[in-house]
C-alpha positions in Angstrom: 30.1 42.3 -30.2 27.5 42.2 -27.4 27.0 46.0 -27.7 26.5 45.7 -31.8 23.8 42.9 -30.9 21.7 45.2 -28.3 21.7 47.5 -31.3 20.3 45.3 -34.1 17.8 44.2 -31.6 15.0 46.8 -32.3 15.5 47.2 -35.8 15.2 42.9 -35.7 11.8 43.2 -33.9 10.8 46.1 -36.3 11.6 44.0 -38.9 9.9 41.0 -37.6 6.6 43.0 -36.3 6.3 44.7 -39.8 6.8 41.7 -42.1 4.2 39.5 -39.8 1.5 42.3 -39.7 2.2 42.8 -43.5 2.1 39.0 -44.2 -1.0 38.4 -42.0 -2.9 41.1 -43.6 -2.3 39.7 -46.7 -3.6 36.1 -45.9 -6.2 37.0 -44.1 -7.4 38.9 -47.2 -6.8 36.3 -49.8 -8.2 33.7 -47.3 -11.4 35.7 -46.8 -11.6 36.6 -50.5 -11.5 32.8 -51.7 -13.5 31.6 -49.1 -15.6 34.0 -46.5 -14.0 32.9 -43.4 -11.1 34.8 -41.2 -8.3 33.4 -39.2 -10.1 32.9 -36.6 -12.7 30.7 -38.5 -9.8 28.9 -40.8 -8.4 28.1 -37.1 -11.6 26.7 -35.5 -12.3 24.5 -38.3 -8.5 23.3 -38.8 -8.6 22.2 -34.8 -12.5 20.5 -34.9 -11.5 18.7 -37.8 -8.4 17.1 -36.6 -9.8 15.7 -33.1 -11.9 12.3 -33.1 -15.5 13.0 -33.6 -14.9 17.0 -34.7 -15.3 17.8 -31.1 -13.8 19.6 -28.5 -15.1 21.3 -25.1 -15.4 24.8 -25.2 -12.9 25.0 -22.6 -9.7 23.0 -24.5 -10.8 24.8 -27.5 -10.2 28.3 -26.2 -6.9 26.8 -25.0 -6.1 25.6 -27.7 -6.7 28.8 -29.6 -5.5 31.4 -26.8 -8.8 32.7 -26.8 -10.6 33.9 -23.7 -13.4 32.5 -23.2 -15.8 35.4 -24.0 -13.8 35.6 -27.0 -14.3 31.9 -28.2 -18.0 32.2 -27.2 -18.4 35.1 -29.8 -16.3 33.4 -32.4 -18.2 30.2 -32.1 -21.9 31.7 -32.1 -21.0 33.9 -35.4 -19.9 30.4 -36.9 -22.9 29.0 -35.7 -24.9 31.3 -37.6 -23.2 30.5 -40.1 -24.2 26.7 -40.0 -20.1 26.2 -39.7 -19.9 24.9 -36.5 -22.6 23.6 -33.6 -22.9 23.9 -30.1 -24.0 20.9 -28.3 -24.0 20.3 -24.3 -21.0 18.4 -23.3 -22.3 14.5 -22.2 -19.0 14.3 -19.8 -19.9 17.8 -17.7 -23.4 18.6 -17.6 -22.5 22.6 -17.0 -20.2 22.4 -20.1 -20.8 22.9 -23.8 -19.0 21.9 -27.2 -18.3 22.8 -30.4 -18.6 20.6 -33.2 -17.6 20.7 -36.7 -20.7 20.6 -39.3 -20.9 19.2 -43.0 -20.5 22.7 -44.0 -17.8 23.8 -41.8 -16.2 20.4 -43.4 -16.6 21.5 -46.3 -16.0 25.5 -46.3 -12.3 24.1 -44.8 -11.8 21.5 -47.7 -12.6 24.2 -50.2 -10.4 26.5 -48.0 -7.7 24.8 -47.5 -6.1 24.7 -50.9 -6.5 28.6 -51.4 -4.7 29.0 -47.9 -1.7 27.0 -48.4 -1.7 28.9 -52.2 -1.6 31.9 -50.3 0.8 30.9 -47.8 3.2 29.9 -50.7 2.9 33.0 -52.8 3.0 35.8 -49.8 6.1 34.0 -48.4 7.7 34.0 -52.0 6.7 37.0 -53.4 6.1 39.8 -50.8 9.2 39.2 -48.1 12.5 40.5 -49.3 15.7 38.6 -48.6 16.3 40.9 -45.5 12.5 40.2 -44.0 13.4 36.3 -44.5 16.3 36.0 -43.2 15.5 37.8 -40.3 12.3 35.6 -39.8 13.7 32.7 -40.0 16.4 33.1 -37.8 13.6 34.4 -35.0 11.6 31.1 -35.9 15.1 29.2 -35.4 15.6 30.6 -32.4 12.0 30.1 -31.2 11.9 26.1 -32.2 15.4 25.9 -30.4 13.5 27.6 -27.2 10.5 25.6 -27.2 12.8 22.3 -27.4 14.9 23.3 -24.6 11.3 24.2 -22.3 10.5 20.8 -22.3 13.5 19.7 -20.2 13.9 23.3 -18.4 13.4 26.9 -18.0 14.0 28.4 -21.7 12.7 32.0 -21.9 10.8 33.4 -24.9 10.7 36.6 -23.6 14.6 37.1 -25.0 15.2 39.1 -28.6 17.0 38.0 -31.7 20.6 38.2 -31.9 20.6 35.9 -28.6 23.4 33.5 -29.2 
């Protein structure tokens, strides 16, 4: 049993890895398509929106998005540009910046927002067969079950599907 499971490993991360990029692309298209912003800029917007004020620090921001920080600084100065998102100095650390959400960013999400979660619903209907949902789902499964156990000891991520 255990050497049938080392097997379907790779062809279950294949499997996973294709569906994702295929699913991503897909979004990211229709998202940009119904509104002008990316993933990236959906994301920024989504986290301003839901912390008091619309503000964050630059610092729990990147954090929060797994951005470095060169990489947040670029994503926030194209929305800037945009008149998505400000940049203001940051009244708790005088060295520090953060980014806050604008009217329009507001409102570029709200109008957004519906499109996304269209999207969301349609790609995950229509363009994953059984075999691609299955297989994600039990990865997700298996993920949630990990990220439970990490908060009362040391679950690994790192391990492939078909653990059990």
């Amino acid at each position: 049993m255990t050497e049938s499971m080392d097997r379907d490993r790779p062809a279950a991360w294949r499997t996973y890895i294709e569906a994702s990029q295929r699913l991503f692309t897909r979004l990211e298209d229709d998202l940009r398509a119904a509104s002008g912003l990316s993933f990236a800029d959906y994301h920024v917007l989504v986290l301003l929106s839901e912390v008091p004020g619309h503000r964050l620090r630059m610092g729990e921001l990147a954090d929060r998005l797994v951005f470095s920080p060169s990489r947040l600084t670029y994503q926030i100065s194209t929305m800037q540009r945009r008149g998505l998102v400000a940049r203001q100095p940051c009244p708790q650390d005088r060295r520090g910046s953060e980014a806050v959400l604008t009217a329009a960013g507001l409102l570029a999400l709200r109008e957004a927002a519906p499109h996304h979660l269209h999207s969301v619903r349609t790609h995950l209907m229509d363009d994953l067969d059984d075999a691609e949902v299955a297989c994600l789902t039990r990865i997700f499964t298996r993920l949630g079950r990990r990220l439970r156990e990490a908060d009362g000891g040391d679950a690994t991520l790192a391990t492939m599907p078909g653990d059990d």
